[in-house]
N, C-alpha and C positions, 0 to 999 in steps of 0.2 A: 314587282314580283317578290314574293317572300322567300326568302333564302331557306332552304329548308334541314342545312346543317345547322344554324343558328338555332333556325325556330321548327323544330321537329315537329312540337306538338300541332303546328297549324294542318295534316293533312289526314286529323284527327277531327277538324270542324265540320260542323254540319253543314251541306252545300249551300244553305242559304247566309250561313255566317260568314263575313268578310275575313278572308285574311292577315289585313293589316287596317288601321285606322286611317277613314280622309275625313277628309274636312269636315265640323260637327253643322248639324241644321241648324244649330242656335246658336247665336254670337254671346248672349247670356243668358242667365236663367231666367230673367223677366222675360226674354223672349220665348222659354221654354215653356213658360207657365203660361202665357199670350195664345202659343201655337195650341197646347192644348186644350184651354179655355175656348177655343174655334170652333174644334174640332170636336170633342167632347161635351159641348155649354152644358147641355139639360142631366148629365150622367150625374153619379152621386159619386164624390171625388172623397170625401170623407165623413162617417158614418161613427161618432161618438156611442160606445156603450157602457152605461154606468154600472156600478153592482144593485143598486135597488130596479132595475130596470128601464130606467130613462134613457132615451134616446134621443140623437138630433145628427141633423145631417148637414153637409154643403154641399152642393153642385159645385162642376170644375167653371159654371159663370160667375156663382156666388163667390168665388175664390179670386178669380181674378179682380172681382170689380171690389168684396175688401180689403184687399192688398195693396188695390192703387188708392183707397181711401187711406187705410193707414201710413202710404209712403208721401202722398199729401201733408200727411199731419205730422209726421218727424222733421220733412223740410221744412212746409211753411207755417205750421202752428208754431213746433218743438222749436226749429229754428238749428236742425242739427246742418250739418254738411258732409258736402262728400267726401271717404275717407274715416269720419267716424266709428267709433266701436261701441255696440249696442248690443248688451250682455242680454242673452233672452235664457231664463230660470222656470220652467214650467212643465209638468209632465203634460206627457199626450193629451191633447183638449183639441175643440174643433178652433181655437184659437190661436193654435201654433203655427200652423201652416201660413195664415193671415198674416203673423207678424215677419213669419224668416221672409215670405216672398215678398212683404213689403219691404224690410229692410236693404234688400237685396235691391228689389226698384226702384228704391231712395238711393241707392248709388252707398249705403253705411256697411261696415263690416260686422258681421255676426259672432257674436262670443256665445257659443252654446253652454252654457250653468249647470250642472247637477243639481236639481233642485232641493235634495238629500243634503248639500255639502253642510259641512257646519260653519259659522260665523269666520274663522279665519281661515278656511280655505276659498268662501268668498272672496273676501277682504285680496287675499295673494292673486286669484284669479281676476278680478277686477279691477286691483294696481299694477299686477303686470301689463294688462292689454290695455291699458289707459280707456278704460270704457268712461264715455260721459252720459252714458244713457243702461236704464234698465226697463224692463218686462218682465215680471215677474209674477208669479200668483200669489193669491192672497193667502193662504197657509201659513205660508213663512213669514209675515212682517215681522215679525217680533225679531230674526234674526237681520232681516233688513235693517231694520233700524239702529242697530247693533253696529252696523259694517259701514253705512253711508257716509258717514262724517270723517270715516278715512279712508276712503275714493275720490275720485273725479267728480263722480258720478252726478248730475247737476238734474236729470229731467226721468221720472218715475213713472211708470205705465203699470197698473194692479188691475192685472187679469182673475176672473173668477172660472173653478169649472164646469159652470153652467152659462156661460157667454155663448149666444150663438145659439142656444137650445131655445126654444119656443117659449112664450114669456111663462108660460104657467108652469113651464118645466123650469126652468130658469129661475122662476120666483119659489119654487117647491122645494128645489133644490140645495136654495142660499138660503131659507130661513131653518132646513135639516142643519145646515153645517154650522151656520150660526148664532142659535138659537138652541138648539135641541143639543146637538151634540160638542159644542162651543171648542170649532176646529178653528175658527177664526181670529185670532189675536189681533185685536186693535190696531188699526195704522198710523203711528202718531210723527209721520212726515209729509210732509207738501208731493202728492202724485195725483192723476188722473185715472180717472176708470178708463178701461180699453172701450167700454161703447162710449163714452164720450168723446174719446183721441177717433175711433171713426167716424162718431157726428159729427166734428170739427172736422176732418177730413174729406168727407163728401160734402160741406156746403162749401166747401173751398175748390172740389172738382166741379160743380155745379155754376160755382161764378169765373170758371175758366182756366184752371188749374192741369196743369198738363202731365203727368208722373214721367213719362218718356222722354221727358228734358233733361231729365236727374240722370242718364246715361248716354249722353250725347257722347260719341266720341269714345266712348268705353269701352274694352274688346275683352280676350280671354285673359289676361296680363292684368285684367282689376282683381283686386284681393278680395275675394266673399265673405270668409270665416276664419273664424282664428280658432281652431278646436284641439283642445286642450288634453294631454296625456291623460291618463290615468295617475302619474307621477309613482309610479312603481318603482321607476327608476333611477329617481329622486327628485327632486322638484319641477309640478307641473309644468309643462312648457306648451307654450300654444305653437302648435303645427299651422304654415301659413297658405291657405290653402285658393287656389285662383279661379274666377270664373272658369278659365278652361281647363284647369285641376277637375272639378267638378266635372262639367258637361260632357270632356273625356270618357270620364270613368261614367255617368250615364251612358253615354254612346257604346260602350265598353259590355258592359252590362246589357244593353238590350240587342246587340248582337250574338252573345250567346245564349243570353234568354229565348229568343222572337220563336224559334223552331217550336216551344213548348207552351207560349201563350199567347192568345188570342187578342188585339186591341180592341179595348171598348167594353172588354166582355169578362177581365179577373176580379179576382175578390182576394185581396191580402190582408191577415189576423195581422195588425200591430201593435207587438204586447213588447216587444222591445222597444223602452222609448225614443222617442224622434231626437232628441240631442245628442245621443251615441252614436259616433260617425256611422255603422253596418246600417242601421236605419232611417240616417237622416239619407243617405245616397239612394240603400237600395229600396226604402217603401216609400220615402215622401219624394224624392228624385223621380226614379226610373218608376217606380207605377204611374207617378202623373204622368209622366213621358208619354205611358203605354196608355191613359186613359184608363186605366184601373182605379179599384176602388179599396182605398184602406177602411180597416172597421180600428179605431182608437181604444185602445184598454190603458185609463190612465195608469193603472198599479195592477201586476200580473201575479199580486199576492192578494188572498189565496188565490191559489190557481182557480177555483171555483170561479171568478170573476171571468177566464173566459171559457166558458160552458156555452153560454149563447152565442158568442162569435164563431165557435167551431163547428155547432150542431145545427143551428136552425138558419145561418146567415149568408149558407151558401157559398163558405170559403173554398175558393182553391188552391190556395196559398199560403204557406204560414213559414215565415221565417223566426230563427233564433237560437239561443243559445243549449247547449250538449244539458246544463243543468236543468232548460224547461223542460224538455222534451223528456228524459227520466222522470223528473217530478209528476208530469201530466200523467206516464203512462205506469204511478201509484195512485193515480185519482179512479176511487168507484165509477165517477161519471164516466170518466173516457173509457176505461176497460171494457166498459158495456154497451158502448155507444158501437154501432153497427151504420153503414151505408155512407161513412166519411165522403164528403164532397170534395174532397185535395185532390188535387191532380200532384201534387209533390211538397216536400221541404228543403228551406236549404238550410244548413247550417252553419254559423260561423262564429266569430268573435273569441271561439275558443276551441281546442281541439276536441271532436264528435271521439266518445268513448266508442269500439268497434260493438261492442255487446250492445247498446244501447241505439246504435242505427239500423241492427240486425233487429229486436224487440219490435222498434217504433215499425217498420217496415211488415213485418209479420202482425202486428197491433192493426195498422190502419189501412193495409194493402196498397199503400202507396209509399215511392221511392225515396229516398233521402239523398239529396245532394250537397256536398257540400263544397265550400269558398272559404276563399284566406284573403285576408288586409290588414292592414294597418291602419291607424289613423293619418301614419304619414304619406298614404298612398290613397287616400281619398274614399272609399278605402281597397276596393276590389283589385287583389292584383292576380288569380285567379281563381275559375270556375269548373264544376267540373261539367263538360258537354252533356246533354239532358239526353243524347243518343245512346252517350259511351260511358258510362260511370264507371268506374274502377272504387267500390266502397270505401278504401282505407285513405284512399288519394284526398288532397284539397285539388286535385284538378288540373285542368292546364292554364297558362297565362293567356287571360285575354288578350285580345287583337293589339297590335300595338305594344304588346310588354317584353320589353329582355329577362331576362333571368342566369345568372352565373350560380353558382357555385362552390364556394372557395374554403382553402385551408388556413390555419393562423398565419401564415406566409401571405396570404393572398392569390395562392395559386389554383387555379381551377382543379378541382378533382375529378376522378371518373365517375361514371355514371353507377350509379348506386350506392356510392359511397357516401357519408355526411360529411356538410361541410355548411359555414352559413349561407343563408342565402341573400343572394345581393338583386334588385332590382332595379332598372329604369325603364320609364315611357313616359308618357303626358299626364299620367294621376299621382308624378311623386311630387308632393309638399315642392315649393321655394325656397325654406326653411324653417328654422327654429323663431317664431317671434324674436328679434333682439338677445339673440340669442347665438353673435357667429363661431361661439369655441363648440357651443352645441351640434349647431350647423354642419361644422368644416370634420365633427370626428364621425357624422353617418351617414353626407354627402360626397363622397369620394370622385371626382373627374364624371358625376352625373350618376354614377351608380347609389342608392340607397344602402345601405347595410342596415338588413333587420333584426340582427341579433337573432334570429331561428337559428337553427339548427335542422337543418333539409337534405332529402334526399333528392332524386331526380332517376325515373327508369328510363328504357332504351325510347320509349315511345314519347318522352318529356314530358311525362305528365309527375308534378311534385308530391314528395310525404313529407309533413313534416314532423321530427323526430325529437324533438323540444325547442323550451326559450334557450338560448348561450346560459343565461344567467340561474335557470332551474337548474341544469342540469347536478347532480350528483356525484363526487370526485371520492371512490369507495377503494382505499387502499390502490391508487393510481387508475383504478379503470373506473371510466363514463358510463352512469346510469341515466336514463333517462326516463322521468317521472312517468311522461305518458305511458310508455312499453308496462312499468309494473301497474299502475293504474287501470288500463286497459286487462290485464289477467284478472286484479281483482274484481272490476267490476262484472267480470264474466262466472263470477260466484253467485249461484242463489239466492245467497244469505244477504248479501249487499246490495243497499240501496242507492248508497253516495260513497263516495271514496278519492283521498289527494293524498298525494306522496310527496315530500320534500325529502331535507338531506338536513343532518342536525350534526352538530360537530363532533368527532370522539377521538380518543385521546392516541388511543392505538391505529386504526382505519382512517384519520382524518377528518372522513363524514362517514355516517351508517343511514341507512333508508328506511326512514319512519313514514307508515300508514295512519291515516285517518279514516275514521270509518263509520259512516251511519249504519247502525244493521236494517235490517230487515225482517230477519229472523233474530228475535232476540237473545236463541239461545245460542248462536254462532261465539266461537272462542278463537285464540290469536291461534291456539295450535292447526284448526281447523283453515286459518289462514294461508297461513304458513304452507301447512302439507299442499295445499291447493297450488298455491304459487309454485314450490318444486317443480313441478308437473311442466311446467312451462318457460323456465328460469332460472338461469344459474346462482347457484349459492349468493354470492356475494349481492346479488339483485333483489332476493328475497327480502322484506322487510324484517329488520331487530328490533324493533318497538312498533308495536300497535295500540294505536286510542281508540277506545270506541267513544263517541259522541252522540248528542242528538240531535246535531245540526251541523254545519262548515259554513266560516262565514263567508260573506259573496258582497260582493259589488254591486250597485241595483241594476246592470244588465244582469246578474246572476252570474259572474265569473269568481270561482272560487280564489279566497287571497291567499294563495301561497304565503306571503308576506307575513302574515299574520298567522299561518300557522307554524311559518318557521319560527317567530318568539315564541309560540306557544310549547313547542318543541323544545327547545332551548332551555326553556325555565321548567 
């Protein structure tokens, strides 16, 4: 029975949603991807769409059977073993799925790559997780080759984005990129094509090969992925994350999903790629779960790229970040686009400007929800109920989740009041990779400390009110980015807009705006008086930039980070 002073928020779930977490159907994700491959075989599990129009698909049978070919080929081709770390580097292709849920079956551990990074942030991510293996596309060799001779790294797998697509598409495809438009740089290291490591992998299933030996004995306690900060905070660090870290937070997730979709029968846009924890869980995880179908958009730039996924593909579903969702709804297309097939959105990764979920809402006639995680939390630590949305909210804690509250002290606060937020349940991280001073300062006696900065109402459903490390320190009083963010972006004139804190001599810090217009004739004063309206003096921004762009992270998370030297200088 769920304690309901603890856990408030549970008499708030929908009656088919559990109250607390038992025991998950699947002991790991090979078994996850098995049950669904059953039950789902003939459905289209992933559905690649490219910008020239090419298309290819896999069924959730074609998924299983080359994932046990590729984990064939890691142990008894590659010759890796259990335990191993095998860095996989590739944007959304119908090839990724192949490789994580092989790797996964192979009993190796997954190092998710930015495929974006540059040479030494490689190089740090693949000597800290002692990777001896990579997957990688072919885009990038030239920086490969760069990085491999100071790694581990002993055995190459060069994936293409047309692998998997039908041979003439396939063949159409590789000689655009590399021929025509000469995206391909040479690969002048010893690696394997990925259809060759599954050639070699299915005549090795076909002369008796077994992939289900490679997890004998293995439970929720085997390490899956090692997935790597952002390093905002300063050097990346890989989050150690468990089979039942994982399948948790699926179980997690499809609990307070199941009330609002249908198995067998969704269709999810996924333009946020698969290596960022919000996507690797919630669209390659839990839609396989559900027997849904992702449509792959390797690159969500330009946005034009997913035009066809939204409009004619029969989406129900589209998750992502507060930046796509503004952007898409300045695209001609979308504006005009009438009879949306979404049954909803959710949003996460970053906090949903209020202006901007009011728009999209009014835009597509369908609801915005949204969710909060971390990487260290696998990532979903909550959702908000598809019943009860409360707009401003990230929701309440999934089944299973504690949540405190606390002051610098560490003492819990009252209810409405901010303080950071601390979590525990079955989706927090084990720790910091090799990492135990990291570990020991945001593991606390099992509680997580996220560094937010949250509220919590009477009903337990969370807001969160910034990062600890945004926040703004404006002649003693605490500004928080979102709150003036959120006013300006409710300006006309504004298209994009981030607020940091820049240092001053008299105040400490003052509150400096970024700002894409929209209207290009909008001026700071025009800002400013806006903001009054809504905010106390000291809150209002003292320097305003106008720009024609904010730089972002390729989920589309704006970098604070970088605009505060920007600021600065």
């Amino acid at each position: 029975m769920t304690d309901l002073a603890t856990r408030p928020w549970t008499r708030f779930y929908a009656p088919s949603t559990a109250q607390d977490l038992g025991p998950r159907p699947w002991g790991t994700v090979a078994a996850l991807v098995r049950e669904s491959a059953r039950k789902y075989a003939t459905n289209e599990a992933f559905t690649l769409l490219l910008p020239n129009g090419t298309r290819g698909a896999l069924t959730f049978a074609d998924v299983d059977r080359l994932s046990d070919a590729f984990a064939v080929y890691l142990r008894e081709v590659a010759g890796f073993a259990a335990g191993d770390r095998l860095a996989v580097q590739m944007p959304n292709c119908l090839a990724y799925p192949v490789v994580v849920f092989g790797a996964m079956k192979a009993g190796l551990i997954t190092v998710n790559t930015n495929p974006l990074y540059t040479a030494p942030e490689m190089e740090h991510q693949f000597a800290d997780s002692g990777a001896t293996g990579l997957v990688v596309i072919d885009l990038f060799a030239d920086k490969v080759a760069q990085v491999l001779p100071k790694t581990a790294i002993r055995t190459v797998v060069v994936v293409t984005i047309g692998d998997l697509l039908p041979l003439v598409s396939r063949t159409l495809v590789r000689v655009v990129q590399k021929y025509v438009k000469k995206q391909v740089p040479k690969a002048t290291f010893a690696a394997t094509s990925f259809d060759r490591a599954i050639a070699e992998g299915r005549r090795k299933l076909e002369s008796g090969a077994d992939p289900r030996v490679y997890l004998e004995g293995a439970g929720e306690d085997r390490v899956a992925t090692l997935q790597y900060t952002g390093g905002t905070t300063g050097v990346s660090k890989g989050a150690v994350l468990t089979e039942g870290n994982l399948l948790a937070n699926v179980a997690q997730c499809i609990e307070v999903w199941k009330p609002g979709v249908i198995e067998g029968r969704e269709t999810v846009v996924t333009a946020l790629p698969l290596y960022h924890i919000f996507a690797f869980t919630a669209n390659l995880m839990v839609f396989f779960a559900f027997g849904g179908r992702n449509i792959l958009i390797p690159s969500p730039r330009p946005l034009a790229n997913l035009r066809q996924a939204i409009t004619t593909e029969g989406a129900t579903w589209l998750t992502g970040v507060n930046t796509l969702f503004a952007g898409l709804m300045h695209e001609e297309w979308f504006r005009t686009h009438t009879g949306f097939s979404l049954k909803g959105t959710v949003a996460g990764g970053m906090a949903l400007v209020p202006a901007v979920g009011e728009r999209w809402e009014a835009m597509t006639k369908t609801p915005m929800y949204q969710g909060y995680g971390l990487t260290e939390t696998s990532p979903v630590v909550s959702l908000v109920p598809f019943h009860r949305n409360k707009r401003e909210s990230i929701g309440a804690p999934v089944p299973g989740t504690d949540i405190r509250v606390v002051d610098a002290e560490g003492n819990d606060v009252p209810s409405g009041q901010p303080g950071e937020l601390l979590v525990k349940g079955p989706q927090v991280m084990h720790g910091y990779w090799q990492r135990p001073d990291e570990t020991a300062r945001v593991l606390r006696d099992g509680w997580l400390a996220t560094g937010d900065i949250a509220s919590v109402d009477e009903d337990g459903y969370v807001y969160i009110v910034d990062r600890k490390k945004d926040m703004i320190l404006v002649s003693g009083f605490n500004v928080y980015p979102n709150e003036v963010e959120a006013v300006l972006a409710a300006h006309p004139g504004v298209a994009e807009v981030a607020v940091v804190g820049t240092p001053d001599e008299t105040a400490g810090e003052i509150v400096c705006a970024f700002i894409v217009r929209k209207d290009p004739t909008l001026t700071e004063q025009a800002l400013r008086e806006h903001c009054r309206q809504s905010l106390t003096a000291y809150k209002v921004p003292k320097v305003v930039h106008f720009r024609d762009d904010l730089p972002k992270s390729p989920v589309g998370k704006v970098l604070r980070r970088d605009l505060r030297d920007l600021a600065a200088r």
